[in-house]
Jmol script that loads the backbone (N, CA, C; Angstrom):
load data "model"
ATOM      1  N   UNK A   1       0.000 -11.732 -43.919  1.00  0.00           N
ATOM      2  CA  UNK A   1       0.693 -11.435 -42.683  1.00  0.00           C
ATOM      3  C   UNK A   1       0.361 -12.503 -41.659  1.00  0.00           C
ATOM      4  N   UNK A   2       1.316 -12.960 -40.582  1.00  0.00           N
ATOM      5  CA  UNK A   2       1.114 -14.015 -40.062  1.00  0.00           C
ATOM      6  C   UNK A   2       0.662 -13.331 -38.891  1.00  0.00           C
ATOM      7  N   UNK A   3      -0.518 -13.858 -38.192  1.00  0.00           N
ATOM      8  CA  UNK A   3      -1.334 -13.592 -36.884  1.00  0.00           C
ATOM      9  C   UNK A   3      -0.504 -13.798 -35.514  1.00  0.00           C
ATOM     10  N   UNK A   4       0.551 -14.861 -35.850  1.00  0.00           N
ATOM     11  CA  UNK A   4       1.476 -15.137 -34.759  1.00  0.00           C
ATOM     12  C   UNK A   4       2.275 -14.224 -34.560  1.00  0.00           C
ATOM     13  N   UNK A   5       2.491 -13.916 -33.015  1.00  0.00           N
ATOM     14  CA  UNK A   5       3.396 -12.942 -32.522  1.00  0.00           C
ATOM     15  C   UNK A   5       5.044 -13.652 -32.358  1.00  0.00           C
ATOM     16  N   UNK A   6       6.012 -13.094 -32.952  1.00  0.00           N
ATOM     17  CA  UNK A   6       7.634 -14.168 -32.672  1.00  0.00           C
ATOM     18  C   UNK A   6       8.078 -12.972 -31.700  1.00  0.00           C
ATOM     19  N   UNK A   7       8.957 -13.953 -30.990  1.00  0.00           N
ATOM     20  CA  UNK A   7       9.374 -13.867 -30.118  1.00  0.00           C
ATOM     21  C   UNK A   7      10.428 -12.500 -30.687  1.00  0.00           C
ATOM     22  N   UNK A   8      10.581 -11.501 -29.844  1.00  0.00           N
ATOM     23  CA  UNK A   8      11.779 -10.326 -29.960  1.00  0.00           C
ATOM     24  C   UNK A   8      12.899 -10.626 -29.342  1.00  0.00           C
ATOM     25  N   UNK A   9      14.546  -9.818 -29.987  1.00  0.00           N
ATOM     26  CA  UNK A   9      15.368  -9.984 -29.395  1.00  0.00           C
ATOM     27  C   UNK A   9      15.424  -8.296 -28.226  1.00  0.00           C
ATOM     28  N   UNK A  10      14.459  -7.729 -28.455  1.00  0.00           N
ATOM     29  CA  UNK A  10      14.928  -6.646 -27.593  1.00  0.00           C
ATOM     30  C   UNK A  10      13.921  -7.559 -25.979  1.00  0.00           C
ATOM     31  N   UNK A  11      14.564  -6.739 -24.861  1.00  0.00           N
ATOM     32  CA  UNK A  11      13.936  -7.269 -23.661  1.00  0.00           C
ATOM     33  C   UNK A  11      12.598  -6.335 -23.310  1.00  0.00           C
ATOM     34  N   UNK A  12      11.967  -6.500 -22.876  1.00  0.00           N
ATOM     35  CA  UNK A  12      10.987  -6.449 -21.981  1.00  0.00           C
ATOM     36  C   UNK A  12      11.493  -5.415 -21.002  1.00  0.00           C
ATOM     37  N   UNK A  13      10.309  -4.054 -20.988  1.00  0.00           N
ATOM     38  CA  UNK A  13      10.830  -3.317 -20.415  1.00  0.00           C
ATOM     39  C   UNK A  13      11.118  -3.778 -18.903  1.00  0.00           C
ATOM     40  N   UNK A  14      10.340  -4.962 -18.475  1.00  0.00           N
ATOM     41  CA  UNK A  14      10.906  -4.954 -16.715  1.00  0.00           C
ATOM     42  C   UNK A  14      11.932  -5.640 -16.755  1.00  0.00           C
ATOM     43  N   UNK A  15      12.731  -6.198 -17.878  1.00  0.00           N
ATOM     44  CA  UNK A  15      14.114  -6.533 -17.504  1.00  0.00           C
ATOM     45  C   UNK A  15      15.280  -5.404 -17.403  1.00  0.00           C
ATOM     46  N   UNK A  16      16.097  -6.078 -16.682  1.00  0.00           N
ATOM     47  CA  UNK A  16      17.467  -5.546 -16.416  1.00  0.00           C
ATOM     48  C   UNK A  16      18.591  -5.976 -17.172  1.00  0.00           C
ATOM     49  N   UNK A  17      18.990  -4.940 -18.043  1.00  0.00           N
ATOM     50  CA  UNK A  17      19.870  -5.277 -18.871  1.00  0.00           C
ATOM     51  C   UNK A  17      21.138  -5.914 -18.570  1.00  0.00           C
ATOM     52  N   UNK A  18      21.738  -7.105 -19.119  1.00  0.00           N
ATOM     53  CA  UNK A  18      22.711  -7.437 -18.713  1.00  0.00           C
ATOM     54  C   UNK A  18      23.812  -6.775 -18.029  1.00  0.00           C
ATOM     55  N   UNK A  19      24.204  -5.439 -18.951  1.00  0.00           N
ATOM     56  CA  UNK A  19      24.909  -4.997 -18.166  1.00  0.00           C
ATOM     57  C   UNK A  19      24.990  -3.734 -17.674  1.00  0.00           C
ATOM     58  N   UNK A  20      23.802  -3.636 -16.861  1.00  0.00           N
ATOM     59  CA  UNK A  20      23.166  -2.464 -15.860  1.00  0.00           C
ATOM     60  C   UNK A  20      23.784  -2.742 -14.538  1.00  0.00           C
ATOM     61  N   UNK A  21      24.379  -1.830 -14.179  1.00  0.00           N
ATOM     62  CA  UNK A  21      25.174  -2.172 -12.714  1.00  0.00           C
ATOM     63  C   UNK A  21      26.379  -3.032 -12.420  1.00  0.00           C
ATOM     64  N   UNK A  22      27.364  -2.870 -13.505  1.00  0.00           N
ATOM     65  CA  UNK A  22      28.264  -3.925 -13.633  1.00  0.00           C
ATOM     66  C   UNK A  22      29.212  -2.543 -13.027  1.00  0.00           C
ATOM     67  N   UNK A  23      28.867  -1.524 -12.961  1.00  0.00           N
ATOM     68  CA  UNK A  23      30.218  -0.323 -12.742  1.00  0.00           C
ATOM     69  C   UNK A  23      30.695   0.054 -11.450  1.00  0.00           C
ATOM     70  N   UNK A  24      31.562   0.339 -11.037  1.00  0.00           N
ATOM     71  CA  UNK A  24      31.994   0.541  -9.758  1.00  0.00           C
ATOM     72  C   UNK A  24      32.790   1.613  -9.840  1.00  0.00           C
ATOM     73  N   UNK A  25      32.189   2.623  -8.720  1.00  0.00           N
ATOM     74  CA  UNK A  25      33.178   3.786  -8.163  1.00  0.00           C
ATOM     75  C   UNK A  25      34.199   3.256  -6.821  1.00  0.00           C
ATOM     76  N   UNK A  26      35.238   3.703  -7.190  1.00  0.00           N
ATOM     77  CA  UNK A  26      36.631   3.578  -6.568  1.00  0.00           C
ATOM     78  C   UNK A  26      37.330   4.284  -6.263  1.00  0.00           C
ATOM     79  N   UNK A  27      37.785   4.852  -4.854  1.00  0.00           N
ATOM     80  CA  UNK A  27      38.326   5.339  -3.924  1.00  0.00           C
ATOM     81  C   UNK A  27      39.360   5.265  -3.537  1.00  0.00           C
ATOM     82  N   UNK A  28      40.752   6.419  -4.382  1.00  0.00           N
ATOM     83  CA  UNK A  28      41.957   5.528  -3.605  1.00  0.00           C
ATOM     84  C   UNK A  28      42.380   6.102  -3.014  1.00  0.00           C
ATOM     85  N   UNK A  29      43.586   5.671  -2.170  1.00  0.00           N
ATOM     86  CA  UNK A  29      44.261   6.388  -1.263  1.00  0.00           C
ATOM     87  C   UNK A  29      45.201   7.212  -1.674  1.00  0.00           C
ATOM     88  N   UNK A  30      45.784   9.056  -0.748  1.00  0.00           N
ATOM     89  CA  UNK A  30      46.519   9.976  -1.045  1.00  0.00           C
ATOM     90  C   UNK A  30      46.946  10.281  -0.112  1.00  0.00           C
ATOM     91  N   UNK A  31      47.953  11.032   0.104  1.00  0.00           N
ATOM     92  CA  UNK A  31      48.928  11.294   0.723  1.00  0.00           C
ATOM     93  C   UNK A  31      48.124  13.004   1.513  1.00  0.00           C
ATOM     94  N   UNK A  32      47.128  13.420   0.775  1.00  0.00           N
ATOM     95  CA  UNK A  32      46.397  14.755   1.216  1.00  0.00           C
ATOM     96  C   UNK A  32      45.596  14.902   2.713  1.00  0.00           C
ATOM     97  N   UNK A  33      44.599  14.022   2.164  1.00  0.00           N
ATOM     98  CA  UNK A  33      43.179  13.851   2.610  1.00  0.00           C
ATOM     99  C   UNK A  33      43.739  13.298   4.273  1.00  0.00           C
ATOM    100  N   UNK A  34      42.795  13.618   5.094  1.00  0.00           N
ATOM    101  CA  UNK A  34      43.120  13.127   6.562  1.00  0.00           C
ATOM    102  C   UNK A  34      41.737  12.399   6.808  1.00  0.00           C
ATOM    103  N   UNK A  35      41.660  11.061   7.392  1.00  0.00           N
ATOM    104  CA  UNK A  35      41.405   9.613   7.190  1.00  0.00           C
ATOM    105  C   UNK A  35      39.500  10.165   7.920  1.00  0.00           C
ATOM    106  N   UNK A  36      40.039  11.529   8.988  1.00  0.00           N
ATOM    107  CA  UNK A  36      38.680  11.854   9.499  1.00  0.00           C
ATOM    108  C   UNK A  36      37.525  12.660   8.678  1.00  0.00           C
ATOM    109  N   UNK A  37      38.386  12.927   7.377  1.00  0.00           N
ATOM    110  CA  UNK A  37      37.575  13.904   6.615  1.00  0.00           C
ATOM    111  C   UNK A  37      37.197  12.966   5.546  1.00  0.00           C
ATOM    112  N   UNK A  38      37.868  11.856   4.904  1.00  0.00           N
ATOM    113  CA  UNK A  38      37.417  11.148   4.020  1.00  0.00           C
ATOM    114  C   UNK A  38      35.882  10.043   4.562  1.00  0.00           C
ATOM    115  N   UNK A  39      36.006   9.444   5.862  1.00  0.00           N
ATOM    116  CA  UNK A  39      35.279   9.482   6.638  1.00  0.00           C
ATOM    117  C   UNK A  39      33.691  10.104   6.834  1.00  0.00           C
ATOM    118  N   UNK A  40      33.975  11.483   6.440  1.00  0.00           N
ATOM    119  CA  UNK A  40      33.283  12.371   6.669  1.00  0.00           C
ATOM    120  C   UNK A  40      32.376  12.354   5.163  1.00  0.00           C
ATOM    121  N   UNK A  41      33.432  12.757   4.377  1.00  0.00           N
ATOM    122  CA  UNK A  41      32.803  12.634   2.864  1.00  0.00           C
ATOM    123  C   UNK A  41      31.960  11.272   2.545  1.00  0.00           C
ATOM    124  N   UNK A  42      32.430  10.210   2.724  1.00  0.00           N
ATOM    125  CA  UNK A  42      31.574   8.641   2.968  1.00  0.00           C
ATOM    126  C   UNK A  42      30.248   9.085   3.339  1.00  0.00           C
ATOM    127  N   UNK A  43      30.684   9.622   4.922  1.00  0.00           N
ATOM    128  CA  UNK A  43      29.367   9.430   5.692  1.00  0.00           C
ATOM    129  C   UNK A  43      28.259  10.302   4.926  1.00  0.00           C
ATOM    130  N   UNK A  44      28.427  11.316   4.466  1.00  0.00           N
ATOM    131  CA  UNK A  44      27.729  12.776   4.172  1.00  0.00           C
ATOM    132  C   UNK A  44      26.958  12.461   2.821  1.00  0.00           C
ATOM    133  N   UNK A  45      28.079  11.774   1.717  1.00  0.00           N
ATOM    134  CA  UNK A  45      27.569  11.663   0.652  1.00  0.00           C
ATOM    135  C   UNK A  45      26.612  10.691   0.160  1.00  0.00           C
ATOM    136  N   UNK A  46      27.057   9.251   0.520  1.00  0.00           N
ATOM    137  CA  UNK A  46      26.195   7.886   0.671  1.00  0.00           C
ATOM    138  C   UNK A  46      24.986   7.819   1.457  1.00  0.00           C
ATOM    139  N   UNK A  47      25.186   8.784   2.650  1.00  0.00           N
ATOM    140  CA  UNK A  47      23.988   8.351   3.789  1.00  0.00           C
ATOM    141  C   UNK A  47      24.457   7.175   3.977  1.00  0.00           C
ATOM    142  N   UNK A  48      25.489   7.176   4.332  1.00  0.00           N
ATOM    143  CA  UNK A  48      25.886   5.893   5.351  1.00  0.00           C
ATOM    144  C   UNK A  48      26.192   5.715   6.780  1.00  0.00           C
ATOM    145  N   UNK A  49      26.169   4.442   7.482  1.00  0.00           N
ATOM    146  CA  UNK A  49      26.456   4.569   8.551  1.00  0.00           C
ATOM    147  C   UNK A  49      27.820   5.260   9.071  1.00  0.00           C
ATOM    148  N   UNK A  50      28.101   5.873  10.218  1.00  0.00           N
ATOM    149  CA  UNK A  50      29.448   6.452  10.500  1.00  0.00           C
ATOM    150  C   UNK A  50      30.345   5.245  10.553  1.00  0.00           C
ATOM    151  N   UNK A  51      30.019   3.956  10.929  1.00  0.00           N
ATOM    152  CA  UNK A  51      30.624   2.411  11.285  1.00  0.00           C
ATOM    153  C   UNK A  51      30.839   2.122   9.667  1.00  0.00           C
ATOM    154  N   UNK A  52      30.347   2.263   8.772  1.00  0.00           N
ATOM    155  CA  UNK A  52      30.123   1.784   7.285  1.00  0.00           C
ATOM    156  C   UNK A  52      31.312   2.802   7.032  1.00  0.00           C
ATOM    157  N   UNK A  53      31.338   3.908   7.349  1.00  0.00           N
ATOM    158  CA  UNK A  53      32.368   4.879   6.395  1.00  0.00           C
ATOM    159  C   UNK A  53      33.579   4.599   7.100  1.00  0.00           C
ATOM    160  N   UNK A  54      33.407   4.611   8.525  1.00  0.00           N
ATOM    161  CA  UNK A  54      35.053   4.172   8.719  1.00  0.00           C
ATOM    162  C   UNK A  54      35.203   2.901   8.369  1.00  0.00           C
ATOM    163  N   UNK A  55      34.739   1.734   8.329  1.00  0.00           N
ATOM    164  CA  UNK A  55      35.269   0.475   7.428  1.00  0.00           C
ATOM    165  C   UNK A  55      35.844   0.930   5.910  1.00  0.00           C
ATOM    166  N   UNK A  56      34.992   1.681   4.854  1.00  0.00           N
ATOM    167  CA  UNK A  56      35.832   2.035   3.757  1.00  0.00           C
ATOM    168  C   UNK A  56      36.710   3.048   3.786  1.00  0.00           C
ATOM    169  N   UNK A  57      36.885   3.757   4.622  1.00  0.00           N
ATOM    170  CA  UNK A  57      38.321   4.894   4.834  1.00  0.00           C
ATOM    171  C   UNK A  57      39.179   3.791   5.144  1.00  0.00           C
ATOM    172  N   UNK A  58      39.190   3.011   6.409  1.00  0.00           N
ATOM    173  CA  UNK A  58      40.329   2.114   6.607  1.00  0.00           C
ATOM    174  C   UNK A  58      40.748   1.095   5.433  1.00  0.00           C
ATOM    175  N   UNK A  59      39.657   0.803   4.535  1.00  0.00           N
ATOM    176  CA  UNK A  59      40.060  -0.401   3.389  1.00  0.00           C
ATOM    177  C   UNK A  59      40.454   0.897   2.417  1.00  0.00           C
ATOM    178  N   UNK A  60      40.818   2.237   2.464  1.00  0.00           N
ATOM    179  CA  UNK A  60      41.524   2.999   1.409  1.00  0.00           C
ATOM    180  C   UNK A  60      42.801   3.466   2.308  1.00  0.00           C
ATOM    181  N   UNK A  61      42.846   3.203   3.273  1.00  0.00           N
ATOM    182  CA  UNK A  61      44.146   3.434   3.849  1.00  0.00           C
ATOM    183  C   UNK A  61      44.555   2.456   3.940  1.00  0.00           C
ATOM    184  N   UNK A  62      44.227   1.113   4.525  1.00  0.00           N
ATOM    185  CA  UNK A  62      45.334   0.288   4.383  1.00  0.00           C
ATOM    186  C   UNK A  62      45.609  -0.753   3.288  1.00  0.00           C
ATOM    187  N   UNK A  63      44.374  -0.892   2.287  1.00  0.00           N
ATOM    188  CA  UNK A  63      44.658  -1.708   1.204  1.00  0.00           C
ATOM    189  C   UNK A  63      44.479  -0.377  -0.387  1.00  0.00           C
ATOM    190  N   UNK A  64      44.806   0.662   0.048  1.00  0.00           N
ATOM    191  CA  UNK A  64      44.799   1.539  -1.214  1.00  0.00           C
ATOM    192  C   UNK A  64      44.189   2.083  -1.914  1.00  0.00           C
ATOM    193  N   UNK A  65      42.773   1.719  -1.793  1.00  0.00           N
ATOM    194  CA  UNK A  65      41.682   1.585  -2.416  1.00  0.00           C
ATOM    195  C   UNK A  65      39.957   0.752  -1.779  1.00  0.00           C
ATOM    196  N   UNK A  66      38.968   1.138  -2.192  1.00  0.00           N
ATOM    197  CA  UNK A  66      37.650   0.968  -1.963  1.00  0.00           C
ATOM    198  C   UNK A  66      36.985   0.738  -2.638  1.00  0.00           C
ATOM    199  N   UNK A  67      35.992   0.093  -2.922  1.00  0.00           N
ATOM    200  CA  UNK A  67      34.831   0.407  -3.736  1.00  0.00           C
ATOM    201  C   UNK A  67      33.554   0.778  -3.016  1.00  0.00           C
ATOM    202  N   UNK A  68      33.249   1.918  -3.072  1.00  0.00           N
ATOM    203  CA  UNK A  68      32.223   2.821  -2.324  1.00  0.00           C
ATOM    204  C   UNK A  68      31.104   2.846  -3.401  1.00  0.00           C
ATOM    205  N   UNK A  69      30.457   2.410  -4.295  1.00  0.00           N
ATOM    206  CA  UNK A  69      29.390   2.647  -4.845  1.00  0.00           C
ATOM    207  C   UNK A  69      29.484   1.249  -5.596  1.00  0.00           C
ATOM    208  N   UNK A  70      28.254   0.927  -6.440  1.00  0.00           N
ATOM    209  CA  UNK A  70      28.173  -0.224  -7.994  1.00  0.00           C
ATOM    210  C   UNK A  70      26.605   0.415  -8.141  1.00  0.00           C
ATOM    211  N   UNK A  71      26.683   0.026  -9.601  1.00  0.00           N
ATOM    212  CA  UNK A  71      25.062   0.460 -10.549  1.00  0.00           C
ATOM    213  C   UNK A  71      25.788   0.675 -11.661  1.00  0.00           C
ATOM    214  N   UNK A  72      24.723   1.367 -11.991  1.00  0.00           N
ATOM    215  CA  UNK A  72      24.920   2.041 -13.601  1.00  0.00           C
ATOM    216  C   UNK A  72      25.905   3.003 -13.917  1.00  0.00           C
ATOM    217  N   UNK A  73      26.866   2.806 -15.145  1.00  0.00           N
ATOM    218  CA  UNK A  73      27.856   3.663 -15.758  1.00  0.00           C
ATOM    219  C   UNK A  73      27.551   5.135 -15.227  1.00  0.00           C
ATOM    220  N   UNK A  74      26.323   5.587 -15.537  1.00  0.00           N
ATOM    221  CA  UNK A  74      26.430   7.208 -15.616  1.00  0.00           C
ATOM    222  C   UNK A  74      26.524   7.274 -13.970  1.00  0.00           C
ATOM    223  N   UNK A  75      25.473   6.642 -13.393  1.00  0.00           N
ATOM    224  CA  UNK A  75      25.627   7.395 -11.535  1.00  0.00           C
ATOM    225  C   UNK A  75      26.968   6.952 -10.953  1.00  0.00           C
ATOM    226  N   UNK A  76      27.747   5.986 -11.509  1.00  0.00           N
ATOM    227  CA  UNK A  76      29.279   5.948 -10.719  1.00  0.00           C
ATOM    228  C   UNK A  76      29.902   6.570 -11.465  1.00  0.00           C
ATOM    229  N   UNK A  77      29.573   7.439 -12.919  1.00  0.00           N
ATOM    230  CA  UNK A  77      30.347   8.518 -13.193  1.00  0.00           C
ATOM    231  C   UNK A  77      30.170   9.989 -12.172  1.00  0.00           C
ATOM    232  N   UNK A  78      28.879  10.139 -11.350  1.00  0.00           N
ATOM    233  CA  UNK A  78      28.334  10.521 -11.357  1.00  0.00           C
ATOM    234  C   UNK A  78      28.880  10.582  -9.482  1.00  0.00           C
ATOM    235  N   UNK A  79      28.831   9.476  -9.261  1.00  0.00           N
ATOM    236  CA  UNK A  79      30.033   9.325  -8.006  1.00  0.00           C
ATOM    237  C   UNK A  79      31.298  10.040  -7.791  1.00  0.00           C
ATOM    238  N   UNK A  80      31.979   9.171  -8.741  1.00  0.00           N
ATOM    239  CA  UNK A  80      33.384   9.514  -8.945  1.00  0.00           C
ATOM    240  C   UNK A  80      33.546  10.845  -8.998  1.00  0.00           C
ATOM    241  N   UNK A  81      32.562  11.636  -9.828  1.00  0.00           N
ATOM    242  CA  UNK A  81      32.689  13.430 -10.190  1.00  0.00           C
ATOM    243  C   UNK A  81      32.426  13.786  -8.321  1.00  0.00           C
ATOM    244  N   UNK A  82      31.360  13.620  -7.274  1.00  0.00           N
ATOM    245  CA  UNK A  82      31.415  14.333  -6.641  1.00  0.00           C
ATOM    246  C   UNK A  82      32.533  13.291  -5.401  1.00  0.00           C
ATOM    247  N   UNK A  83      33.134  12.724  -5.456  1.00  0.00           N
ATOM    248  CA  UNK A  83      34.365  12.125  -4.548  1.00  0.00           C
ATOM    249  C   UNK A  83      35.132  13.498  -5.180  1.00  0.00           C
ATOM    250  N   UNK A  84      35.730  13.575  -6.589  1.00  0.00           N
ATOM    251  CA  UNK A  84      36.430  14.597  -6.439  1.00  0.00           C
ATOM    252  C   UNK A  84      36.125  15.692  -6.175  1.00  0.00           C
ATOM    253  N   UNK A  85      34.978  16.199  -6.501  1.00  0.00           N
ATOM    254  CA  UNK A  85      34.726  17.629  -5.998  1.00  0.00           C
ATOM    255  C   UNK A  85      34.897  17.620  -4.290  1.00  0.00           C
ATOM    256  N   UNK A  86      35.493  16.793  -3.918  1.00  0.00           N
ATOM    257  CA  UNK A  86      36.027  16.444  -2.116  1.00  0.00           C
ATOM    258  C   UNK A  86      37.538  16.500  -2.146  1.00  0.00           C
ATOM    259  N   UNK A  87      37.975  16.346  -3.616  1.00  0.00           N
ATOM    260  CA  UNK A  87      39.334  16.528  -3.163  1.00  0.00           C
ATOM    261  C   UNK A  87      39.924  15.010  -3.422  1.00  0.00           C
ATOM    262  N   UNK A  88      38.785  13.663  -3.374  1.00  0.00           N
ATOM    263  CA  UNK A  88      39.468  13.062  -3.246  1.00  0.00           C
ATOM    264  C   UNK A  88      39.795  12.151  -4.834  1.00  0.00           C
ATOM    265  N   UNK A  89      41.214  10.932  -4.709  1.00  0.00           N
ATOM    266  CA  UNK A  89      41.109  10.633  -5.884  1.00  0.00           C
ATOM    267  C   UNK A  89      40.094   9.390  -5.850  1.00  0.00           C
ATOM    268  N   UNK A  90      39.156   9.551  -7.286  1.00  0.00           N
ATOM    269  CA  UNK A  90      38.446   8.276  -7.438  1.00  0.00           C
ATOM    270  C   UNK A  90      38.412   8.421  -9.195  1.00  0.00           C
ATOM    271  N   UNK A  91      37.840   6.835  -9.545  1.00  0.00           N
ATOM    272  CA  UNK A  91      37.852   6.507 -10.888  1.00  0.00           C
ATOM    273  C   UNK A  91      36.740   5.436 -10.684  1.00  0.00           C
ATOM    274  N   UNK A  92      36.357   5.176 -12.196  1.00  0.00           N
ATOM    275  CA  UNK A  92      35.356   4.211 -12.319  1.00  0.00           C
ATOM    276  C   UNK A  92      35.749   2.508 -13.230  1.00  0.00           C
ATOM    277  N   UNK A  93      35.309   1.654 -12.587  1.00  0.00           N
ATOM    278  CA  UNK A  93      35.488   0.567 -13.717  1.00  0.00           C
ATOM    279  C   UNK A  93      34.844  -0.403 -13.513  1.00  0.00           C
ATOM    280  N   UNK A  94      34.606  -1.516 -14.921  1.00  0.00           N
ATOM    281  CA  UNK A  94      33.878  -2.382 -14.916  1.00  0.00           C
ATOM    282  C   UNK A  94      34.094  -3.281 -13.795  1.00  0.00           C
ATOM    283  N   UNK A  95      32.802  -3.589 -13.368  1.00  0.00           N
ATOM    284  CA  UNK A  95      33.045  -5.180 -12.355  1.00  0.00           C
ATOM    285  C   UNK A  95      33.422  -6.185 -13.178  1.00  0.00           C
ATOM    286  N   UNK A  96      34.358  -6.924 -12.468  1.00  0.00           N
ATOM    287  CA  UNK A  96      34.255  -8.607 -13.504  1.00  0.00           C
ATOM    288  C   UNK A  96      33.442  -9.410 -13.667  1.00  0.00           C
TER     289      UNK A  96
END
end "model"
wireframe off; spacefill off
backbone 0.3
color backbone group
């Protein structure tokens, strides 16, 4: 048996897997929701600033869509599930 240690292809637990956080939750715009309550949902759910949530309500009202979260697959599944439990529409997808 050889005493030398070779090099592995798995990483090292303190790395970050290539593609850890490539996912994005997305926020689009509906004809339902009123711009002060989506607003509201931003602010409430993220812990974001009230200035931060109305910037992404206005980029889902006037360009259609947002991206309100990025990380890992499961927590922007994980997003997306409680945007709708608000009523509102969202989906998830890879970053480029």
């Amino acid at each position: 048996m050889n005493s030398q240690s070779t090099p592995s292809s798995t990483p090292a637990p303190t790395e970050v897997p290539a593609k850890f956080g490539t996912w994005r939750t997305v926020v689009h715009n509906d004809p339902v929701n009123l711009m002060t309550y989506v607003e509201w949902v931003f602010e409430s759910y993220f812990h974001i600033s009230r200035r931060r949530a109305r910037m992404l309500m206005l980029q889902v009202h006037n360009e259609g869509r947002a991206v309100v979260s990025r990380g890992a697959r499961e927590q922007m599944e994980a997003d997306a599930q409680a945007m709708q439990s608000y009523g509102l529409w969202a989906t998830i997808e890879e970053a480029e």
